[in-house]
C-alpha positions in Angstrom: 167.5 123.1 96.2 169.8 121.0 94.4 172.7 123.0 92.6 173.0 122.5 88.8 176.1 121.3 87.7 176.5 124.1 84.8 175.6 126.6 88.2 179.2 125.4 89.6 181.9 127.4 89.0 184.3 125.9 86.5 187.5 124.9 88.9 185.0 122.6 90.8 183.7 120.9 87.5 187.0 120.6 86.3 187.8 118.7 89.9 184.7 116.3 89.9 185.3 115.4 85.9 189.2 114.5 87.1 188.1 112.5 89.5 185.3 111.0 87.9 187.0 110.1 85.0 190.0 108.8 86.9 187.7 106.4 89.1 186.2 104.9 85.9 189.1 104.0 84.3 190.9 102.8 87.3 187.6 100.2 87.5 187.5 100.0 83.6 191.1 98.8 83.7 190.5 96.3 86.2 187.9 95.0 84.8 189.6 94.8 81.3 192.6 92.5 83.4 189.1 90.2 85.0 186.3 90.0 82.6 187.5 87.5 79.6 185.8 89.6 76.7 187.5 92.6 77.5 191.0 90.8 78.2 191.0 89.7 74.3 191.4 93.4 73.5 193.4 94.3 76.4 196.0 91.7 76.7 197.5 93.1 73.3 198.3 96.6 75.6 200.5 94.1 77.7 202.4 91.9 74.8 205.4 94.1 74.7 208.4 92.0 75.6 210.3 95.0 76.8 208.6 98.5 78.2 209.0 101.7 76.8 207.6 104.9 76.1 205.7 103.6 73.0 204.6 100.0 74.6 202.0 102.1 76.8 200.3 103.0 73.5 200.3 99.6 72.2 196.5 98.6 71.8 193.7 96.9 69.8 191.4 100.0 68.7 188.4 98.5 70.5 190.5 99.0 74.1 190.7 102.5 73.0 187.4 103.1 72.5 186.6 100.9 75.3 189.0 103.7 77.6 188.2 106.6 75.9 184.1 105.4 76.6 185.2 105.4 80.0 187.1 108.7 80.5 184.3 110.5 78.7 180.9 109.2 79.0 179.8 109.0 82.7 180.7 113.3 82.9 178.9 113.6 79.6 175.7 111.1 80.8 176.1 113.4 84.1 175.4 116.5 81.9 178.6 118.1 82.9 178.6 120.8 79.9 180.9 120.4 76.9 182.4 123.9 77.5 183.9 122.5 81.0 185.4 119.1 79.0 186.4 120.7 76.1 188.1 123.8 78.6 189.9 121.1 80.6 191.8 119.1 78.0 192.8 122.6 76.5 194.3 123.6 79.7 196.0 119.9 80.4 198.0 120.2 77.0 199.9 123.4 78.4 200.4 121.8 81.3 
């Protein structure tokens, strides 16, 4: 029998959601720098004529939502509860 993802204990969801969410926006991102349409957005992100701290923030709202679709979507689609997402960010920002 197959074991429910809520039936996992929480420092294994926390793992799979990391590296879940890290592996869709690594491929998000690449697809953002190959697929025209998502370029448009994405090329603002790499305008800056010289880097700093705030250049990494520097995007058109629909790449954020684009990014933020793909950090949180495929654990929500895979019915990894809210509890466990909601948990993890809470314990990243004392990090």
């Amino acid at each position: 029998a197959e074991m429910c993802i809520r039936d996992r204990p929480w420092w294994l969801q926390a793992v799979e959601v990391i590296v879940l969410s890290d592996l869709c926006v690594y491929w998000g991102h690449r697809l953002q720098h190959r697929v025209d349409f998502l370029w448009r957005f994405h090329a603002i992100h790499h305008s800056a004529e010289h880097l700093d701290w705030l250049a990494a923030h520097r995007e058109h709202p629909l790449d954020t939502v684009y990014t933020a679709t793909m950090i949180n979507m495929p654990a929500l689609a895979l019915g990894f509860p809210m509890e466990t997402l909601v948990g993890l960010v809470l314990s990243l920002i004392h990090i």
